[in-house]
C-alpha positions as CSV (number, residue, x, y, z in Angstrom):
1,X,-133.3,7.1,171.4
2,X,-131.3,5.3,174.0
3,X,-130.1,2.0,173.3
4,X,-132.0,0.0,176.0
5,X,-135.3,1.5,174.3
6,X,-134.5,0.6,171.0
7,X,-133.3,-2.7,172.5
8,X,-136.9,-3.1,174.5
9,X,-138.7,-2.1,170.8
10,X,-136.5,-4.8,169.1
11,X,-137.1,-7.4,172.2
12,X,-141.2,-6.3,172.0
13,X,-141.5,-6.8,168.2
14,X,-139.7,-10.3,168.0
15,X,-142.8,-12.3,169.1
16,X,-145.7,-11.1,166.7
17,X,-142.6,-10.9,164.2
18,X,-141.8,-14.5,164.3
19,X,-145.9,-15.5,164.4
20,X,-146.9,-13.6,161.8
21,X,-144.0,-13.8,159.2
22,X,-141.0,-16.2,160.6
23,X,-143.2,-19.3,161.8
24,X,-145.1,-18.8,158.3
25,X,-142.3,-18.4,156.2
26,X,-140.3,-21.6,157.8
27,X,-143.6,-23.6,157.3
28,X,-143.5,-22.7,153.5
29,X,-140.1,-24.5,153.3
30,X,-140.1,-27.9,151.6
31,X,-137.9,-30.5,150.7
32,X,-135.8,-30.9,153.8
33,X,-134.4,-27.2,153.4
34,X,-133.1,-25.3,155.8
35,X,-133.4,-21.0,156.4
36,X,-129.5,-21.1,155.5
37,X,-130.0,-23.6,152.0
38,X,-132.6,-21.2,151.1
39,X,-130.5,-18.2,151.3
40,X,-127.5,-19.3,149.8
41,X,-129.6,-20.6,147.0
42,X,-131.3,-17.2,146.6
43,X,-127.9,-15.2,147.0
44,X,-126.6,-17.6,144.0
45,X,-129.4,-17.1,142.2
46,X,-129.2,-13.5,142.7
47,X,-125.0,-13.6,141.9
48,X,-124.2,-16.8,140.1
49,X,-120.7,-18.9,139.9
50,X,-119.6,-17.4,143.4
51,X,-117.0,-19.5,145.2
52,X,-117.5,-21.1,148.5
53,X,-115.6,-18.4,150.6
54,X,-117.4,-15.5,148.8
55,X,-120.6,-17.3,149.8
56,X,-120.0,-17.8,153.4
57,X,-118.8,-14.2,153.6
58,X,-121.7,-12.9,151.9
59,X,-124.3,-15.1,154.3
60,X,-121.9,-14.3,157.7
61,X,-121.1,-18.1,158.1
62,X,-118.1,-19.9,158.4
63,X,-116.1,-21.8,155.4
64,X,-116.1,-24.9,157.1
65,X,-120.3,-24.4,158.1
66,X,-120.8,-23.6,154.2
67,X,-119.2,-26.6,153.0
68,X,-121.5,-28.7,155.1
69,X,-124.4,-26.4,153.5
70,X,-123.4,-26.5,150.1
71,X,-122.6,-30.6,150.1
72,X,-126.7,-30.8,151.6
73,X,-127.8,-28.7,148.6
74,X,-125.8,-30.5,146.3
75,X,-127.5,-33.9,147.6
76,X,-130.4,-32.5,147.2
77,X,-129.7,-31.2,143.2
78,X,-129.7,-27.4,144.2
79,X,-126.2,-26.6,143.9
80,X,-123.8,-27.7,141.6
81,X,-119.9,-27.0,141.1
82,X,-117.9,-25.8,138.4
83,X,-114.4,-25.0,137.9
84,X,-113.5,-21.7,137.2
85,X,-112.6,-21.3,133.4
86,X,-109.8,-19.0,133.7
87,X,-108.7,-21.2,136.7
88,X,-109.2,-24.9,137.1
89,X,-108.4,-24.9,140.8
90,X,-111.4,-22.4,141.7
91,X,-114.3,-24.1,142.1
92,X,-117.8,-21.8,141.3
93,X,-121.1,-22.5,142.8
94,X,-124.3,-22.6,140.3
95,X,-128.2,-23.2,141.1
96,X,-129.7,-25.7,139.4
97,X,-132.9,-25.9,137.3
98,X,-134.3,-27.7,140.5
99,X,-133.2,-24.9,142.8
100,X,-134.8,-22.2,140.5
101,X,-138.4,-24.4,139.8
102,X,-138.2,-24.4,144.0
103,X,-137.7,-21.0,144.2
104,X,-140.2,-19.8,141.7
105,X,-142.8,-22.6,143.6
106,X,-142.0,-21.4,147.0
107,X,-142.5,-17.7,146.3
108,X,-146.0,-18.2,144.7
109,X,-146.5,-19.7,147.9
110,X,-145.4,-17.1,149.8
111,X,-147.0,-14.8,147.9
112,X,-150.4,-16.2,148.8
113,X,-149.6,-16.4,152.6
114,X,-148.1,-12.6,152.9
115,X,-151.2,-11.2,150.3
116,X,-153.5,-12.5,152.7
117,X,-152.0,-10.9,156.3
118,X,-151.1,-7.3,154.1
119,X,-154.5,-7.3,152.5
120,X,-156.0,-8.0,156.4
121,X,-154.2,-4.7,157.7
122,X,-155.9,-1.6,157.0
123,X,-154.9,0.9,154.6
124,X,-152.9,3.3,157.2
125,X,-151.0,0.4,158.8
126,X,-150.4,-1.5,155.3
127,X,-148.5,1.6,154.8
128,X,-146.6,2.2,157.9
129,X,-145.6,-1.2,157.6
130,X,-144.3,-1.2,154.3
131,X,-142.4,2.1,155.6
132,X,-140.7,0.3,158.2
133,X,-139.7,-2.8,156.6
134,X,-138.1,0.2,153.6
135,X,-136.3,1.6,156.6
136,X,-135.0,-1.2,158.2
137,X,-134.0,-3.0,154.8
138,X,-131.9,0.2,154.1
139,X,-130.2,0.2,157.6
140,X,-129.2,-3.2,157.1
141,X,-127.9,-2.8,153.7
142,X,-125.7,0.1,154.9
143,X,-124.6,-2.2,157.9
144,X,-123.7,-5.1,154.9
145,X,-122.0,-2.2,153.3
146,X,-119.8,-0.9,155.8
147,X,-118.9,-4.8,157.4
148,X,-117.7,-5.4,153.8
149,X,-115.2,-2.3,153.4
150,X,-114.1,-3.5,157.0
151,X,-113.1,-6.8,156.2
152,X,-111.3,-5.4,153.1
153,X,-113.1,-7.7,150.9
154,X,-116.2,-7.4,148.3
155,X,-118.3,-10.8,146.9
156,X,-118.0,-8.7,143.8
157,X,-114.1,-8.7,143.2
């Protein structure tokens, strides 16, 4: 497939896309968090006591953008830091009890919302769906993969 087609797919796709999942999904949000609060908190929640540069590489932002991120979520009891025990001048980043009680709230309510539109698609296209979404979770992965051997660098060293 030429690029221009797949970047006429991509281009086609974006509007029901943000309708039907974005615009819901951002609507969900609560408590004066942003897309990029709730995927740090996520990430941490999914790899705890990372630093501050491993998070900003890991979400594609820069240091000085996640230090404005981080102090928001730590005003608003998500985040909270921690020196490193083997190393007093690292500083760790932990979720909160709060973070995790918002977490476990929003995706209940996310569930709801995204059982509703799957449950609306037929059978066939419940499936294709679920295909694609497979598919372009593992392209993306491979993409994560391969920018983190290029910059040399792993969130897991």
């Amino acid at each position: 497939m030429q690029t221009k087609d797949m970047q006429d797919m991509l281009l086609s796709i974006m509007p029901p896309w943000y309708c039907y999942i974005a615009k819901p999904f951002k609507a969900l949000l609560a408590e004066g968090v942003s897309l990029n609060m709730y995927y740090c908190i996520r990430i941490l929640g999914e790899c705890p006591n990372m630093t501050m540069s491993e998070l900003a590489r890991c979400t594609h932002t820069s240091k000085q953008q996640m230090t404005k991120i981080v102090d928001r979520m730590i005003a608003r009891g998500f985040v909270e830091r921690a020196s490193d025990p083997d190393d007093r001048r690292i500083i760790r980043l932990q979720i909160t009890d709060h973070a995790q009680e918002y977490i476990d709230r929003f995706l209940s309510q996310d569930a709801v919302y995204y059982r509703t539109f799957f449950e609306s698609m037929p059978e066939d296209d419940r499936t294709e769906f679920c295909r694609a979404l497979e598919s372009i979770r593992r392209v993306f992965m491979h993409l994560n993969e391969k920018n983190t051997q290029t910059e040399g660098e792993s969130i897991h060293d």
